[in-house]
C-alpha positions in Angstrom: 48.9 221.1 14.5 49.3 217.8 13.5 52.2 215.8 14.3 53.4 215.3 10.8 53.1 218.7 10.2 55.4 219.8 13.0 58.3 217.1 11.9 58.1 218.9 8.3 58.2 222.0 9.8 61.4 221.2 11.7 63.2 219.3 8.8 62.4 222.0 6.9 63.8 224.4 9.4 66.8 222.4 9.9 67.5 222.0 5.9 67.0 225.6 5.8 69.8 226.2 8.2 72.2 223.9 7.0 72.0 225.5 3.5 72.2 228.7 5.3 75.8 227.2 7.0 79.0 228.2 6.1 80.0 224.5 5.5 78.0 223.0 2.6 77.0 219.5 3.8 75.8 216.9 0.9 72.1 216.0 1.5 70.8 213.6 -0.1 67.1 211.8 0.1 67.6 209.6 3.1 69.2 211.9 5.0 66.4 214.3 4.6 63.5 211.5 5.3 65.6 210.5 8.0 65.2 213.3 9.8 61.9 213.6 9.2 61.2 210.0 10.4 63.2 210.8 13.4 61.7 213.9 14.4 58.1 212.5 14.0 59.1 209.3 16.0 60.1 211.9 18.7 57.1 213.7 18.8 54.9 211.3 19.2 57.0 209.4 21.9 57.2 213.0 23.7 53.4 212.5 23.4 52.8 209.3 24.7 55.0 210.5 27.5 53.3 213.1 28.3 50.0 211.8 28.2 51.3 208.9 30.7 52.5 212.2 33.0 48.9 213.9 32.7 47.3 210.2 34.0 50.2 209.8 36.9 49.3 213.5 37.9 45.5 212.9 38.4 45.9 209.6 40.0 48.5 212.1 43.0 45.5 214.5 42.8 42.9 212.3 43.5 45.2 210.2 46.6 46.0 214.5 47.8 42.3 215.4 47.8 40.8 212.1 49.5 43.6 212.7 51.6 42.5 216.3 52.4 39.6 215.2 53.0 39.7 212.9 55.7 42.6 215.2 57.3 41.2 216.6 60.8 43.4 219.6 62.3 44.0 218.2 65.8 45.3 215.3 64.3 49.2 216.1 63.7 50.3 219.1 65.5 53.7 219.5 66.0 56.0 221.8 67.9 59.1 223.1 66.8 61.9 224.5 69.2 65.3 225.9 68.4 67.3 228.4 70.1 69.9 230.5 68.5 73.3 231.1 70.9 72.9 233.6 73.4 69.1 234.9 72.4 65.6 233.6 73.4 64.1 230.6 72.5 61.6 230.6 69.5 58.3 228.2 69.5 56.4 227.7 66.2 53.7 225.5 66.1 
């Protein structure tokens, strides 16, 4: 769905509701383009956004998977010890 579609779709929704309303609210032209300007602005920034996440997210993946990779097994082993008052001690590796 396009993105001008969707904006209509949610001024419509919202004019809609407000007629719906208990309160009658005056609407005139600009409010209603407005809010159609607005939500469409916001979509497409939400897009822009998201596409900038998508490219952010492969970039990690790539740096994860060349790190993989190279990772050898015997190279970070650690131990762990705790002990819990008056039982055994416990060893995870």
């Amino acid at each position: 769905m396009e993105d001008e579609d969707i904006a209509f779709k949610l001024v419509e929704l919202y004019v809609r509701d407000v007629s719906k309303g208990h309160e009658k609210r005056q609407m005139g032209l600009d409010t209603i383009m407005n809010a159609y300007f607005y939500s469409l602005l916001r979509i497409q920034r939400k897009a822009r956004e998201m596409k900038a996440l998508e490219a952010a997210v492969e970039k990690e993946e790539e740096l994860l998977e060349g790190k993989a990779a190279s990772y050898e097994p015997n190279q970070a082993q650690e131990t762990i010890h705790f002990q819990k008052e008056g039982s055994q001690e416990f060893e995870f590796d």
